[in-house]
Structure formats: structure tokens, C-alpha cells
RODO-2510 file (C-alpha; in nm, 4 decimals, decimal comma):
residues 188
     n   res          X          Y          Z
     1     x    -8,9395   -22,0962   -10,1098
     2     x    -9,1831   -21,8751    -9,8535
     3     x    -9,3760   -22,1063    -9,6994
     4     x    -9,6229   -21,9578    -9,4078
     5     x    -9,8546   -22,1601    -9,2026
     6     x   -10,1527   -22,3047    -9,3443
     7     x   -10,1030   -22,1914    -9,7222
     8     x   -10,1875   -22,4344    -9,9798
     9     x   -10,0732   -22,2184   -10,2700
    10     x   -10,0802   -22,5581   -10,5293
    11     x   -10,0190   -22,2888   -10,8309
    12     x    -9,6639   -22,2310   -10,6800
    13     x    -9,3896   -22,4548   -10,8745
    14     x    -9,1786   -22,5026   -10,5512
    15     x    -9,5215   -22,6287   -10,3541
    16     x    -9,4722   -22,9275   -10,1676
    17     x    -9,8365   -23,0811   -10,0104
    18     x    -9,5857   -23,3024    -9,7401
    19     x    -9,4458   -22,9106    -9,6131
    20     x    -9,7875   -22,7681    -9,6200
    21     x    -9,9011   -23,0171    -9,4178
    22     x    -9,6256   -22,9923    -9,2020
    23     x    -9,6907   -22,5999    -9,1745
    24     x   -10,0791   -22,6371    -9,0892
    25     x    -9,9729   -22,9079    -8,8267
    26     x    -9,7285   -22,7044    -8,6324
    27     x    -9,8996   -22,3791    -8,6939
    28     x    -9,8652   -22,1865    -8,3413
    29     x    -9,5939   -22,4294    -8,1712
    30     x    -9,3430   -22,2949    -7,9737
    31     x    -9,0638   -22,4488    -8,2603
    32     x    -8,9928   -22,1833    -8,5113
    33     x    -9,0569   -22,2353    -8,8770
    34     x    -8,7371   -22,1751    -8,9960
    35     x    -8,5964   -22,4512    -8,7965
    36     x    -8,8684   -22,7022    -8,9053
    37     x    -8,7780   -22,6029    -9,2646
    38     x    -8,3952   -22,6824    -9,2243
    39     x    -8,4723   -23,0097    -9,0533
    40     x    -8,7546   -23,1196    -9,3435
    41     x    -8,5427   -23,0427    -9,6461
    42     x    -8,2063   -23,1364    -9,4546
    43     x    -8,3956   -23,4946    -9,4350
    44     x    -8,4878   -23,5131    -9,8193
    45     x    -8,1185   -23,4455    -9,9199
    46     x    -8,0391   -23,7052    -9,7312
    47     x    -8,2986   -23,9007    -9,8754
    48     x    -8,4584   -24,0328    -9,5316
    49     x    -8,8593   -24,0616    -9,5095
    50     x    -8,8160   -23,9498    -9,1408
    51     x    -8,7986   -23,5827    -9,1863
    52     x    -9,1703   -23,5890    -9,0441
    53     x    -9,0942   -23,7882    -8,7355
    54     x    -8,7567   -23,5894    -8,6649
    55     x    -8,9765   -23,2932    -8,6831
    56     x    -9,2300   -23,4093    -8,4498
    57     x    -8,9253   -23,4945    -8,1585
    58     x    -8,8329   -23,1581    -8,2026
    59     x    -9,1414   -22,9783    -8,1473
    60     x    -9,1794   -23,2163    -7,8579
    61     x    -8,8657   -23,1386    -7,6989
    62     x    -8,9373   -22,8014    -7,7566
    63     x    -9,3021   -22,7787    -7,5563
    64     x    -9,1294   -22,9901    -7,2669
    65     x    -8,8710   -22,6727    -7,2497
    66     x    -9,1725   -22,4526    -7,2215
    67     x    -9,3956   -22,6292    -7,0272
    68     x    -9,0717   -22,6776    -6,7669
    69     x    -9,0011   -22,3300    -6,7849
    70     x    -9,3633   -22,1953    -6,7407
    71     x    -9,4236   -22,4558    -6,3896
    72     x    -9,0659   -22,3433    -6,2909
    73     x    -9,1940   -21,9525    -6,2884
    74     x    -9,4934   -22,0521    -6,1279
    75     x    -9,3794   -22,2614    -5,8373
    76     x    -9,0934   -21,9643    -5,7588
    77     x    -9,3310   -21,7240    -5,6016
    78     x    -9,0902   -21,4020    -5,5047
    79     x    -9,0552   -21,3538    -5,1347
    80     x    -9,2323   -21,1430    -4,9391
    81     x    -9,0039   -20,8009    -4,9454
    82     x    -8,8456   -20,7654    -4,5758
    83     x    -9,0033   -20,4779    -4,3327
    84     x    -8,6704   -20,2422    -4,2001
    85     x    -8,7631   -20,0067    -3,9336
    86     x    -8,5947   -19,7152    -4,0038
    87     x    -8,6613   -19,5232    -3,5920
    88     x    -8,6967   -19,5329    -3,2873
    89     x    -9,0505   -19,5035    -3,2834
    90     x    -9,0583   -19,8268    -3,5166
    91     x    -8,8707   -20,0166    -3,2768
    92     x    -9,0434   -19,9217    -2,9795
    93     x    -9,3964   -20,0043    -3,1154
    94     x    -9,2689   -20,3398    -3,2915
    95     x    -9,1328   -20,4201    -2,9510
    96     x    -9,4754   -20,3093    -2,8398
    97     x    -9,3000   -20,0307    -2,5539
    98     x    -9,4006   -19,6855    -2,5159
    99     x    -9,2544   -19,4383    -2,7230
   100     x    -9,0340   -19,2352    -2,4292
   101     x    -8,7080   -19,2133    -2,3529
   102     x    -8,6479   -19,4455    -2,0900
   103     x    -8,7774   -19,7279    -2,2770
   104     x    -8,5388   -19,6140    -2,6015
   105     x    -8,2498   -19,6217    -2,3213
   106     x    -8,3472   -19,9978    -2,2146
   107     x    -8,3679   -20,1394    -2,5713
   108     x    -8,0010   -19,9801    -2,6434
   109     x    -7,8328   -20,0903    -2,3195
   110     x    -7,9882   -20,4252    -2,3703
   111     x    -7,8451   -20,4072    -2,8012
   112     x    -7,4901   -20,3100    -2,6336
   113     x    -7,4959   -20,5599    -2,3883
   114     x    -7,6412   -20,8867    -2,5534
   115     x    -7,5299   -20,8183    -2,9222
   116     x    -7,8004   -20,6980    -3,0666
   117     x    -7,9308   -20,6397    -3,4514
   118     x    -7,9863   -20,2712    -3,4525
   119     x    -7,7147   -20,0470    -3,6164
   120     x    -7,6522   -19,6743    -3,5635
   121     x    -7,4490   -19,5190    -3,8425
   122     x    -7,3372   -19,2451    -3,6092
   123     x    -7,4120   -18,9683    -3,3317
   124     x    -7,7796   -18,7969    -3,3867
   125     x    -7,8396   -19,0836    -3,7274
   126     x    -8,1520   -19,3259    -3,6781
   127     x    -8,1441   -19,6567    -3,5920
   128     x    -8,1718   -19,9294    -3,8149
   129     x    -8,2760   -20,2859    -3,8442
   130     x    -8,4670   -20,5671    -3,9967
   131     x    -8,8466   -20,6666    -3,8128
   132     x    -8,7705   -21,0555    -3,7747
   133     x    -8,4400   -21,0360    -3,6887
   134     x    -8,5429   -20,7567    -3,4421
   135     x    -8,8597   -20,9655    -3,2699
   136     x    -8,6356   -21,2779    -3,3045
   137     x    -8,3308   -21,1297    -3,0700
   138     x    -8,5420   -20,9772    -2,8670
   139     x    -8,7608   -21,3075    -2,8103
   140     x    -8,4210   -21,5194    -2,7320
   141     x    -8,3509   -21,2418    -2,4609
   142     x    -8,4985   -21,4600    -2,1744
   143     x    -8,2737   -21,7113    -2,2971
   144     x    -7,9589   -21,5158    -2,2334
   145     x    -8,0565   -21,3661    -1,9437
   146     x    -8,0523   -21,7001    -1,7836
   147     x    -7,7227   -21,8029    -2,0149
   148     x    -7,5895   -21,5175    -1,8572
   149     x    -7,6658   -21,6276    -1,4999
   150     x    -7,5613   -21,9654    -1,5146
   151     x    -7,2001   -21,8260    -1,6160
   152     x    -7,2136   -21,5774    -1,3423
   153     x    -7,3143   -21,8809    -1,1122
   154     x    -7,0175   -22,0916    -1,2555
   155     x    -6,7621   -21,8310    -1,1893
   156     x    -6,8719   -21,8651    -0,8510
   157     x    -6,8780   -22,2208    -0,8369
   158     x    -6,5261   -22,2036    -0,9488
   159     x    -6,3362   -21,9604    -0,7335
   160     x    -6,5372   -22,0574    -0,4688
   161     x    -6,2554   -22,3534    -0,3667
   162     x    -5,9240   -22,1435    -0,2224
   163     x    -5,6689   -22,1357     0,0015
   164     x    -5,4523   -21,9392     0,1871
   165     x    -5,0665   -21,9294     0,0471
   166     x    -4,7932   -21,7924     0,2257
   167     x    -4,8487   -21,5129     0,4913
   168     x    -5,0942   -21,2722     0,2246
   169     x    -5,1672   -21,5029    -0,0659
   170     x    -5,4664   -21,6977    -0,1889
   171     x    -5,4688   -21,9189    -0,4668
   172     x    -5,7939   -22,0718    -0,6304
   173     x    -5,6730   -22,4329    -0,7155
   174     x    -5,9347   -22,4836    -0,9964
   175     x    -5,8009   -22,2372    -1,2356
   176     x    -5,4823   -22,2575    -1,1499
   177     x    -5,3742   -21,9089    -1,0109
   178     x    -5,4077   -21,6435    -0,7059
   179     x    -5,6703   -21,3973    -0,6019
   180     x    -5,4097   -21,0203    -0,6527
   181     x    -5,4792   -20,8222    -0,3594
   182     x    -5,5194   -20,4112    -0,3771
   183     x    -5,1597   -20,2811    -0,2422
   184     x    -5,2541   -20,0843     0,0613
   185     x    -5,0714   -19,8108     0,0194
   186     x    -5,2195   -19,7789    -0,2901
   187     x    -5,2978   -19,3071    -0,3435
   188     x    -5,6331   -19,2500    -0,5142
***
């Protein structure tokens, strides 16, 4: 039996209004005809009246699958692709420094020093790195700098307390051990 949506062929000898009807109602749901078929004539085999109302909880189900689907792809926006500087010159201007030598020199030294996001791939390559992970180390450098002096000051703070030991020795008492004196007849 071909049944398409919305025919009302009565002269056919397989016609069945109830299907028709059916077809016309779902005509341009997301369900596919074919299933609604199965599930119709699987219900008058079985000789249940609720083919119809089986029918409608699919196509329901079905349209709450799309409809979640469709709000799903519209709430995940993609991101916003990442910006890589790919040079010095990049850098420098994203760091907003002039483009010289001197200032390339101070942004490596300060990448060696304080573990920094740019990567080299090898002598005479170009530098590489991300922008916000790039403006985001180099606006937590105040931060280490003074990280970086309180350690210096706590060193201090704690070989500052020593003694004298024996008739050359010193020992710092807070860490436990001895200050090693340069032998003096050391040869350079």
C-alpha cells in the first residue's frame, strides 16, 4: 500500500480514510512515514483502537528531540578562534614596546627568568605564543617581582642568625649547617 501525505485516493481497494487522515495530520513532522505506518497497522493486528494515540506520543517525542537539539546548537556558540603571534614584532607591539632590539632582549631575559609562555623552536626560528596567555604572564610580572623579593629577603632573614664554630667555622643554626669558606690557597 503507497500511501503519501494528504492523498485521498477512495478508488484504491487498500484505502483506509483512518491512514489518510493520519497522513494529512502528520504531513511535514519530523517522524518519518514509514515509521507511522509500522506503528498504525502494527496496532490493528493487534486489534487495539490506540494506534492513533501511540502515533501521536511518537511524533511528540520526536519534535521534543528536535526542538532539544535545535536550542542545544543555538546556545553552543563556537569560541572565538585564539590570536598566536607568530614574531617578534607581534610580541613587542602586543606588549605595547618598541620594536628594537633591546626591548626583544628584555622580554626574553624576563621569559628565561620568570617562566614564561613564549617558545622558540630553535636558533634563527620565530617566536611563538598565544595573546592571553602572553598579556596574562606578562601582567602577573609585578607579582613575581615582589614574590621574588620577599624570598630573597627571607634568605636573608634566615642566615642572618650565625655563629662562630671552632677556630674558622660558622654555622647558621636555622638551617642547620655551616657557611664553606673559599680555601685560600685556592690557584685561579
Amino acid at each position: 500500500m503507497d500511501i503519501t501525505p494528504g492523498s485521498t485516493d477512495s478508488s484504491d481497494s487498500n484505502y483506509d480514510p483512518e491512514l489518510a487522515n493520519l497522513a494529512k495530520r502528520y504531513k511535514g513532522k519530523p517522524v518519518s512515514l514509514q515509521s507511522a505506518l509500522i506503528q498504525y497497522n502494527l496496532s490493528k493486528v493487534l486489534g487495539k483502537d490506540s494506534g492513533a494515540e501511540d502515533l501521536d506520543q511518537m511524533v511528540s517525542h520526536d519534535e521534543d528531540e528536535t526542538t532539544n537539539e535545535s536550542t542545544a546548537t543555538e546556545t553552543q556558540q563556537p569560541e572565538k578562534p585564539k590570536t598566536y603571534f607568530v614574531s617578534w614584532r607581534e610580541i613587542l607591539d602586543a606588549l605595547d614596546l618598541a620594536n628594537s632590539d633591546a626591548q626583544r632582549a628584555k622580554v626574553q631575559k624576563l621569559d628565561k627568568k620568570y617562566d614564561g609562555p613564549i617558545t622558540v623552536a630553535g636558533q634563527g626560528a620565530q617566536p611563538e605564543v598565544e595573546k592571553t596567555t602572553l598579556l596574562n604572564w606578562w601582567n602577573e610580572l609585578e607579582g613575581r617581582f615582589e614574590e621574588l623579593k620577599q624570598r630573597e629577603a627571607d634568605t636573608e632573614a634566615t642566615v642572618r642568625s650565625q655563629h662562630d664554630y671552632g677556630s674558622d667555622g660558622t654555622v647558621v643554626t636555622d638551617i642547620g649547617g655551616s657557611v664553606k669558606h673559599r680555601r685560600s690557597d685556592r690557584k685561579p
